[in-house]
The first five atom37 places (N, CA, C, CB, O) and aatype in JSON, in Angstrom:
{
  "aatype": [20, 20, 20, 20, 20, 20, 20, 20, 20, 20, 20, 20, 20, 20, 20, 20, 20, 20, 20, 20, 20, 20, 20, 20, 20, 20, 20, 20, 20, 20, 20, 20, 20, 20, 20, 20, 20, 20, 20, 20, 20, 20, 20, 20, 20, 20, 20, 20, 20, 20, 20, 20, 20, 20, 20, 20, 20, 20, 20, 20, 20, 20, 20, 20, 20, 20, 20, 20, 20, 20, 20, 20, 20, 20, 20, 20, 20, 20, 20, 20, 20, 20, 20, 20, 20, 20, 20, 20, 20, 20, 20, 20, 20, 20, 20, 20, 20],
  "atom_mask": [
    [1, 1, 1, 1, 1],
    [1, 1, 1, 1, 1],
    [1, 1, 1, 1, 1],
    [1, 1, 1, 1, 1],
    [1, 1, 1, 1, 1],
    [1, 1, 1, 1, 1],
    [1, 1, 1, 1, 1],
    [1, 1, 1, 1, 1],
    [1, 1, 1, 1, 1],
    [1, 1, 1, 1, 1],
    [1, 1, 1, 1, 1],
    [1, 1, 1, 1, 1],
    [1, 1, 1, 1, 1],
    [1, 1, 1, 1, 1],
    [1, 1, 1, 1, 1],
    [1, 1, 1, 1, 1],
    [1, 1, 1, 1, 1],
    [1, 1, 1, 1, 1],
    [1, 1, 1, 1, 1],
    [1, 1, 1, 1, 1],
    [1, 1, 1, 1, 1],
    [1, 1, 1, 1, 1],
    [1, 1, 1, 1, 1],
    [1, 1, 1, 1, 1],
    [1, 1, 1, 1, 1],
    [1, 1, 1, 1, 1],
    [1, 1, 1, 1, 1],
    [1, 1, 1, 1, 1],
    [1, 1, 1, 1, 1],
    [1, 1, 1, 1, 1],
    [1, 1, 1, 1, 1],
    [1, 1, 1, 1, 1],
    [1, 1, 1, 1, 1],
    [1, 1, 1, 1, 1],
    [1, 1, 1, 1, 1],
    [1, 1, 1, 1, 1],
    [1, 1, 1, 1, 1],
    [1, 1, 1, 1, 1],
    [1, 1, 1, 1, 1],
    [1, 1, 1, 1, 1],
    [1, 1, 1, 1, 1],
    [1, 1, 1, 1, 1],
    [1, 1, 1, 1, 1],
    [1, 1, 1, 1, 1],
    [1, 1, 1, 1, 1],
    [1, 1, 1, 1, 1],
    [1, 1, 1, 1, 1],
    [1, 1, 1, 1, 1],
    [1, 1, 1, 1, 1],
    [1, 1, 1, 1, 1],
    [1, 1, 1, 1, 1],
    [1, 1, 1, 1, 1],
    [1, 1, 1, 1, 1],
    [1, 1, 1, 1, 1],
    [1, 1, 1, 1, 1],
    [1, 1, 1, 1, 1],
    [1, 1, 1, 1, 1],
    [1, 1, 1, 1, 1],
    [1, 1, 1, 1, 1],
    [1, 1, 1, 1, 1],
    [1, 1, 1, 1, 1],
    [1, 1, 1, 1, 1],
    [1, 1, 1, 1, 1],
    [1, 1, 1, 1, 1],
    [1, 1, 1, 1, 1],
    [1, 1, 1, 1, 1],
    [1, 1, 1, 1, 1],
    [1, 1, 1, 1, 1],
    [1, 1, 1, 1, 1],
    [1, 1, 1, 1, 1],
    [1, 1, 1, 1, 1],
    [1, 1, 1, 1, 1],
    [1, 1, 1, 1, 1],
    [1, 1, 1, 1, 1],
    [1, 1, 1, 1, 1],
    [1, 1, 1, 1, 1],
    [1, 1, 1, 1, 1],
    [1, 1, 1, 1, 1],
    [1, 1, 1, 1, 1],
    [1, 1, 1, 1, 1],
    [1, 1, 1, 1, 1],
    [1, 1, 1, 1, 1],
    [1, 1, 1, 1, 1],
    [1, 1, 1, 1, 1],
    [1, 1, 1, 1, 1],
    [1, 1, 1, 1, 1],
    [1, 1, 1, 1, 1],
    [1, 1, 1, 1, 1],
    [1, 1, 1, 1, 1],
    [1, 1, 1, 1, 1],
    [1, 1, 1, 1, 1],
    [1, 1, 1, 1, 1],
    [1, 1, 1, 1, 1],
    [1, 1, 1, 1, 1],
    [1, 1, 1, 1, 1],
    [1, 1, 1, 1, 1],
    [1, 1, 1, 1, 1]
  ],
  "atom_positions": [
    [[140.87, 60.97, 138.22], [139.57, 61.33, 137.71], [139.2, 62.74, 138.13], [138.53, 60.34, 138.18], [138.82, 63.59, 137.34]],
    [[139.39, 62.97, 139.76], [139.02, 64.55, 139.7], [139.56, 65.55, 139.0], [139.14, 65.09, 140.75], [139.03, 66.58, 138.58]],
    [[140.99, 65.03, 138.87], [141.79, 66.2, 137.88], [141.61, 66.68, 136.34], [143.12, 65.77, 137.8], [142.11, 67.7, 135.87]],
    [[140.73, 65.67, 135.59], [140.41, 65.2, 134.6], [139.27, 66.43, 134.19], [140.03, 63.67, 134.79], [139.2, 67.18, 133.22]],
    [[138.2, 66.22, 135.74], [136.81, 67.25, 135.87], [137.2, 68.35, 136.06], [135.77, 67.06, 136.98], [136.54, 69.25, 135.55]],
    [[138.37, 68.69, 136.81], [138.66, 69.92, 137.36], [139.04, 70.91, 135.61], [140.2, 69.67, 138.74], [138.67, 71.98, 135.14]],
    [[139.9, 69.86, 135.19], [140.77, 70.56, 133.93], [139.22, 70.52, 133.01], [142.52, 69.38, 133.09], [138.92, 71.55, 132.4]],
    [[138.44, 69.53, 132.95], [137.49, 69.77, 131.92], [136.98, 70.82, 132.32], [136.54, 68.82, 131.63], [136.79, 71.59, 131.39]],
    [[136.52, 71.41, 133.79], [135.81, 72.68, 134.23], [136.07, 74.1, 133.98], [135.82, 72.68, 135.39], [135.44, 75.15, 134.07]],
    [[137.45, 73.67, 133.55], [138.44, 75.39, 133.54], [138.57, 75.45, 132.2], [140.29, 75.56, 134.35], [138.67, 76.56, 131.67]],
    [[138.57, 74.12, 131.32], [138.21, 74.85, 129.78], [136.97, 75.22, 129.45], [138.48, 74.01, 128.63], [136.67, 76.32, 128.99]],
    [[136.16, 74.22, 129.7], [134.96, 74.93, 129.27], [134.51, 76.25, 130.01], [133.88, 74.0, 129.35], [134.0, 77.09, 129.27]],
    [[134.63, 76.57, 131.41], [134.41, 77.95, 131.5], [135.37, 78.91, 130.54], [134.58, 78.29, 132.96], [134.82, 79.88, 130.01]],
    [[136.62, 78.7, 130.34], [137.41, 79.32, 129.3], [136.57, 79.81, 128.02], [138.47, 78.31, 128.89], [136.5, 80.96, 127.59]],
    [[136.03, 78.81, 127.59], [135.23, 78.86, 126.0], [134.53, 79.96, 126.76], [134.12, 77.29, 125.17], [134.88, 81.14, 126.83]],
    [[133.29, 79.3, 127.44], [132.46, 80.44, 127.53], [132.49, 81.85, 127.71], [131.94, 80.23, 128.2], [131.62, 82.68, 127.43]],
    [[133.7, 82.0, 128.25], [133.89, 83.52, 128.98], [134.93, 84.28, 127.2], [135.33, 83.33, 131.2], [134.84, 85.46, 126.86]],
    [[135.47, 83.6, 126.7], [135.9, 83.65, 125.23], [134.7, 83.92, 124.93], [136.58, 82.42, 124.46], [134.41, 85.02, 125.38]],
    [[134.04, 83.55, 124.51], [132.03, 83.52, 123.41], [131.37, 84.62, 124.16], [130.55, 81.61, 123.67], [130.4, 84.88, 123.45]],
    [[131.34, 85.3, 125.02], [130.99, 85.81, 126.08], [130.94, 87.7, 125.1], [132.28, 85.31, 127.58], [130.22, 88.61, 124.69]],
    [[131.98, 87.31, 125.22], [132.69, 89.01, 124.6], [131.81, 88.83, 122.98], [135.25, 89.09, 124.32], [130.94, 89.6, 122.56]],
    [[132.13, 88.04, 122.53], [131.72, 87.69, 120.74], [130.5, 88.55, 120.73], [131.25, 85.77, 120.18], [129.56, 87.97, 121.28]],
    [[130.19, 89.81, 120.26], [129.1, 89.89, 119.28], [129.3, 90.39, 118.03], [128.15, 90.58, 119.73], [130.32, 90.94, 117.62]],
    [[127.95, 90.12, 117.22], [128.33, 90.56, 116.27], [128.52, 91.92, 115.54], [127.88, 90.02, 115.87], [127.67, 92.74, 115.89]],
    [[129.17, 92.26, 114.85], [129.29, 94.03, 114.99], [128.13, 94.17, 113.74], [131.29, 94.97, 114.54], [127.97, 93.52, 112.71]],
    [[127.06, 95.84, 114.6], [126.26, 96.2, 113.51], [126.67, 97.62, 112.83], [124.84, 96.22, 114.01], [127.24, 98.65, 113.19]],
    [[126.1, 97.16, 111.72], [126.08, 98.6, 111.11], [126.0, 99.94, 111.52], [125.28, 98.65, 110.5], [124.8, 99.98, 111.8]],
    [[126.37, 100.93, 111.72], [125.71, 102.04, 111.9], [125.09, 103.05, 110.58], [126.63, 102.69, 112.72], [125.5, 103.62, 109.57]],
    [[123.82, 102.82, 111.37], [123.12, 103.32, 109.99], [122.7, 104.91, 110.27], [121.6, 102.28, 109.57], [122.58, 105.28, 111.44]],
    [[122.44, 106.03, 108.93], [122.39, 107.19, 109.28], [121.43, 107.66, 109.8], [122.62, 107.78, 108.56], [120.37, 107.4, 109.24]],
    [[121.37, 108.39, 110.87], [119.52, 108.69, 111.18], [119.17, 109.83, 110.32], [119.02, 109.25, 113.0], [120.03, 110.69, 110.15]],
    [[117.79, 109.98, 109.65], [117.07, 110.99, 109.23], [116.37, 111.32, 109.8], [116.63, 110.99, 108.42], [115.82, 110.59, 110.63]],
    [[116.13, 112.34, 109.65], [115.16, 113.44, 110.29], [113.61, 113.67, 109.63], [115.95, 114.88, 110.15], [113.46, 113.95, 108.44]],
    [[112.81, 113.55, 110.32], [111.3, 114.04, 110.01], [111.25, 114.58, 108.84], [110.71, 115.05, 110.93], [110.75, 114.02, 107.87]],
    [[111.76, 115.72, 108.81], [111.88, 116.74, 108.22], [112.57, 116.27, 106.43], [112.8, 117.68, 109.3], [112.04, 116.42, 105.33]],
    [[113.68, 115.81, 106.74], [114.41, 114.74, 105.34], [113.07, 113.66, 104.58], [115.96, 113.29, 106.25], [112.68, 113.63, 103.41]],
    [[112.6, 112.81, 105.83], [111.95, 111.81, 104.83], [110.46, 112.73, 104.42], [111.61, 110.02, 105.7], [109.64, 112.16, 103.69]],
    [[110.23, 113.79, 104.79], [109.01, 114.38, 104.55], [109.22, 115.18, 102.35], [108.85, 115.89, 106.25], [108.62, 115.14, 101.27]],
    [[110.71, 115.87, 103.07], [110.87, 116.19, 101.64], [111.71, 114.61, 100.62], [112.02, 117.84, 101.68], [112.35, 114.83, 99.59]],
    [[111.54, 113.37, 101.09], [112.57, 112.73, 100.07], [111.05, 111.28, 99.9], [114.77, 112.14, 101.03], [111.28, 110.12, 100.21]],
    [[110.04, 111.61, 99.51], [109.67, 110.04, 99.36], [109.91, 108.83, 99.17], [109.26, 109.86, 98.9], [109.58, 107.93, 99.95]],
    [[110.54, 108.68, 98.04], [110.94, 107.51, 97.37], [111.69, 106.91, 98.81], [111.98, 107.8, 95.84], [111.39, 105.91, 99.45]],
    [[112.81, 107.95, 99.06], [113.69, 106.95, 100.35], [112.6, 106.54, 101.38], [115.07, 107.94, 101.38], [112.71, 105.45, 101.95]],
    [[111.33, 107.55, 101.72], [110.7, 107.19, 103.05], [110.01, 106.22, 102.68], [109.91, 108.16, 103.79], [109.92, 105.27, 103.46]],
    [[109.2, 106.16, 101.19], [108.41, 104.48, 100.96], [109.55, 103.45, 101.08], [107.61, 104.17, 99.18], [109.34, 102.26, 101.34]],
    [[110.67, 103.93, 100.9], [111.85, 102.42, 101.14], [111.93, 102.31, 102.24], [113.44, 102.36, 100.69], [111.89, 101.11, 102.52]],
    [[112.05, 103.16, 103.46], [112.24, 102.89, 104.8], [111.26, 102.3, 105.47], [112.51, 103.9, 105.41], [111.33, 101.5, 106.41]],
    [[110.06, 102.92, 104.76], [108.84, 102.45, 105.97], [108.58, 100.39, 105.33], [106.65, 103.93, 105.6], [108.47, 99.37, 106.03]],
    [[108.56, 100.56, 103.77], [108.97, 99.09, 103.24], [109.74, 98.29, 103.7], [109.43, 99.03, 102.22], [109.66, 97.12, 103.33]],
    [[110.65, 98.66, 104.6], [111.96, 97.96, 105.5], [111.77, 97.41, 106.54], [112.95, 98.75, 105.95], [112.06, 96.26, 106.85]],
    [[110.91, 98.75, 107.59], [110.72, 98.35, 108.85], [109.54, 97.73, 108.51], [110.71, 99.37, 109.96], [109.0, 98.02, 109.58]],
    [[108.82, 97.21, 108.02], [107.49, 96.14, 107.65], [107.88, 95.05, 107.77], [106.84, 96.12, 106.28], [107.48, 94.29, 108.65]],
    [[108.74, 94.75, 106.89], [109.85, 93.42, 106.68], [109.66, 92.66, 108.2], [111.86, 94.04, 106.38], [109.17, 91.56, 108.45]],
    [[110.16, 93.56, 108.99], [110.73, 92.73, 110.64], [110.49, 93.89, 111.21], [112.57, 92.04, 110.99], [111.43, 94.67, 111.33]],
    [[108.96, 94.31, 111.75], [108.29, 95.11, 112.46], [108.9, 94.9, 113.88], [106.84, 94.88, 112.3], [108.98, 95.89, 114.6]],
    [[109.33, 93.69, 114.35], [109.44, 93.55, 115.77], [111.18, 93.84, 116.42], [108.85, 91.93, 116.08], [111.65, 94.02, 117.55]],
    [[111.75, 93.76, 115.02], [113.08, 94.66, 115.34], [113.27, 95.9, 114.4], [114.46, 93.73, 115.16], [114.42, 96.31, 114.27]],
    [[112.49, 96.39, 113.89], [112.85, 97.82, 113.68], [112.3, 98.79, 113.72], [113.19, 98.04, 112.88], [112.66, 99.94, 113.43]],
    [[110.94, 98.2, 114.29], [109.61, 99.1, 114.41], [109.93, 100.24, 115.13], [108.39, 98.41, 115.14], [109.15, 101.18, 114.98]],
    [[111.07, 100.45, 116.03], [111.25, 101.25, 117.23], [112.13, 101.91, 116.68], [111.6, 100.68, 118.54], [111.98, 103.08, 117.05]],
    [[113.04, 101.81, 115.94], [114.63, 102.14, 115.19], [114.17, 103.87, 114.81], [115.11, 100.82, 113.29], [113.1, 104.31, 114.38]],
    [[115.35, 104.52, 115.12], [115.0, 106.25, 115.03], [114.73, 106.24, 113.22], [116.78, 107.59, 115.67], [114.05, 107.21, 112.89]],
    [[115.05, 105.53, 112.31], [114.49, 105.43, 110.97], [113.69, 105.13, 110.96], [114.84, 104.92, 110.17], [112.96, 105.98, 110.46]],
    [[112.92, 103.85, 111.36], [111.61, 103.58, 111.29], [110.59, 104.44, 111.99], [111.49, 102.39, 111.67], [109.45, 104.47, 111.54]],
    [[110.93, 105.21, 113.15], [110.37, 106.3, 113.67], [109.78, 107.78, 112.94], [111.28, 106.53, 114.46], [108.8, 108.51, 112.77]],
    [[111.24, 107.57, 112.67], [111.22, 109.19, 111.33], [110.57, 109.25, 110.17], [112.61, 109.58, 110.59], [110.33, 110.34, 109.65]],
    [[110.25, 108.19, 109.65], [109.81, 107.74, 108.2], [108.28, 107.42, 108.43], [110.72, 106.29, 107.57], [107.54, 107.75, 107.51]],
    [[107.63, 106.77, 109.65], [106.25, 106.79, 109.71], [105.69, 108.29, 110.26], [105.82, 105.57, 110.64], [104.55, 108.68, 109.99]],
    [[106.56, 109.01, 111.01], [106.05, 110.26, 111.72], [105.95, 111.01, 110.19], [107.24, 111.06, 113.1], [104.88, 111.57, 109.97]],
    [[106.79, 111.05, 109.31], [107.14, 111.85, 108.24], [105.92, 111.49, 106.89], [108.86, 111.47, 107.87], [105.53, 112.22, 105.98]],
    [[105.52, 109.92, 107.27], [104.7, 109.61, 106.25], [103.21, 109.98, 106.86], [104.93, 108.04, 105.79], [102.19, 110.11, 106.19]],
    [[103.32, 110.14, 108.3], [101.75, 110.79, 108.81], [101.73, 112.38, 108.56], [101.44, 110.54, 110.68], [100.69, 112.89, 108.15]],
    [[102.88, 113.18, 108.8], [102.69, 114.14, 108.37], [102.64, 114.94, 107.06], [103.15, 114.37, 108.88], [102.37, 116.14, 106.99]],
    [[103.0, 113.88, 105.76], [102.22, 114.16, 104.3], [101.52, 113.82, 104.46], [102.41, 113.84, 103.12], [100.95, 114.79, 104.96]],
    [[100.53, 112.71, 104.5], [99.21, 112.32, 104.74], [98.3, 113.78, 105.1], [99.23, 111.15, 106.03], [97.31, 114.22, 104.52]],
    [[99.2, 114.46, 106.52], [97.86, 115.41, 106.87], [98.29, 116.5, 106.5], [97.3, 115.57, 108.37], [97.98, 117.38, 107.3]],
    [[98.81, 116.83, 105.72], [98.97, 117.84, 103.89], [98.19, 118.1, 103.55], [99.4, 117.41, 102.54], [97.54, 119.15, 103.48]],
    [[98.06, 116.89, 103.19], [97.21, 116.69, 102.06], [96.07, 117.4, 102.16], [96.89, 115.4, 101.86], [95.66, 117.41, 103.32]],
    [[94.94, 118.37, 100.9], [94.03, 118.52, 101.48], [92.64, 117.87, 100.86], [94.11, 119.75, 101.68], [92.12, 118.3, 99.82]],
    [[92.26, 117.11, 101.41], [91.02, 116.24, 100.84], [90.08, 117.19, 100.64], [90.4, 115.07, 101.78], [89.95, 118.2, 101.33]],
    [[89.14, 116.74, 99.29], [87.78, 117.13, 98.7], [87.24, 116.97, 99.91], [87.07, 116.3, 97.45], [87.74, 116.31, 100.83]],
    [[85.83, 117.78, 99.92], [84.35, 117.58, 100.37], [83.93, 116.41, 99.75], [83.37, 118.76, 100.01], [84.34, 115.83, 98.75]],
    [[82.79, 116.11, 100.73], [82.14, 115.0, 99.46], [81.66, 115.9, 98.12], [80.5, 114.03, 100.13], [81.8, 115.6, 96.93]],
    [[81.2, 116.81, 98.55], [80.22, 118.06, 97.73], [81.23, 118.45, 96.54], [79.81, 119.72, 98.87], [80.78, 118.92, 95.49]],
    [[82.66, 118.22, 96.72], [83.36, 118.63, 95.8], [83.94, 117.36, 94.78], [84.37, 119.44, 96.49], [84.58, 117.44, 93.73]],
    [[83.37, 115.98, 95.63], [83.76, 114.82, 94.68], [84.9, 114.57, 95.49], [84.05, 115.11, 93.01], [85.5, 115.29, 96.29]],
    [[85.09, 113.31, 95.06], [86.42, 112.36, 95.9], [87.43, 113.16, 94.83], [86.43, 110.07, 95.76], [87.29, 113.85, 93.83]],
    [[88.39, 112.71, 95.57], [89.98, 112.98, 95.51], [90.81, 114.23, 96.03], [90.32, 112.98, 94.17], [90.84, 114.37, 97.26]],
    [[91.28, 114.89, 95.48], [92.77, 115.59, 96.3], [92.09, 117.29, 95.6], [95.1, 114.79, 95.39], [91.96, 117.57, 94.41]],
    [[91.73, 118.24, 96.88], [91.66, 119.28, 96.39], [92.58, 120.12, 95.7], [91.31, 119.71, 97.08], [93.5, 119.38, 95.36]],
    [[92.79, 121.19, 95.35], [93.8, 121.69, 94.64], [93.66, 122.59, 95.29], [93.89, 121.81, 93.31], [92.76, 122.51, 96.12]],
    [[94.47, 123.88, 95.21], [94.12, 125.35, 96.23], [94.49, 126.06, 94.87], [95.3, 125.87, 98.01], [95.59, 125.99, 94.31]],
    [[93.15, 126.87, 94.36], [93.35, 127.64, 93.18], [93.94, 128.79, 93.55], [92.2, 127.91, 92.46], [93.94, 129.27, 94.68]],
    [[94.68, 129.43, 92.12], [95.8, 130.34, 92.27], [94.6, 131.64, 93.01], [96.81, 130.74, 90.48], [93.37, 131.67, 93.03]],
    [[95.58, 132.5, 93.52], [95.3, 133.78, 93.94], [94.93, 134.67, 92.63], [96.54, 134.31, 94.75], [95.76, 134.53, 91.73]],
    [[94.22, 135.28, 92.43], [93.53, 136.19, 91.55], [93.52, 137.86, 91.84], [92.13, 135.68, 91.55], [93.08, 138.25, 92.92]],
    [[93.89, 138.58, 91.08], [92.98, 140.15, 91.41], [92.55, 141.01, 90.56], [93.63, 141.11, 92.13], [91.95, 142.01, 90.95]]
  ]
}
């Protein structure tokens, strides 16, 4: 009987230390830059649409990083009306002389 426990003890630590090593392999995905998702929208509404999905694993990810820093910095582009001038998106009229 002890030999029985002993041999059951040394396989199953076997398995485990086998399963041990096992992970699963990830992707490597490309990082963009601030600067990229600022000039590429379409990709940065897909990225920031991504990390939404599963905020709690990708919220931190150098893409999900780059793509909200990049979507705050069009945001403050932008240059908003006065009220005095009416809601929406000012324009900057051409230079004249």
């Amino acid at each position: 009987m002890k030999n029985g426990t002993i041999a059951g003890w040394m396989v199953s630590s076997a398995l485990v230390l086998a399963l041990v090593g096992c992970e699963p392999t990830k992707l490597v995905e490309e990082v963009r830059s601030v600067d990229w998702y600022v000039s590429h929208d379409a990709e940065r509404a897909e990225q920031i649409a991504q990390c939404k999905t599963n905020p709690a694993l990708l919220d931190a990810t150098p893409n999900c990083v780059n793509a909200s820093r990049a979507e705050h910095e069009a945001l403050a582009a932008t240059k908003w009306a006065k009220e005095s001038e009416g809601k929406g998106v000012r324009t900057t009229p051409p230079v004249t002389r």
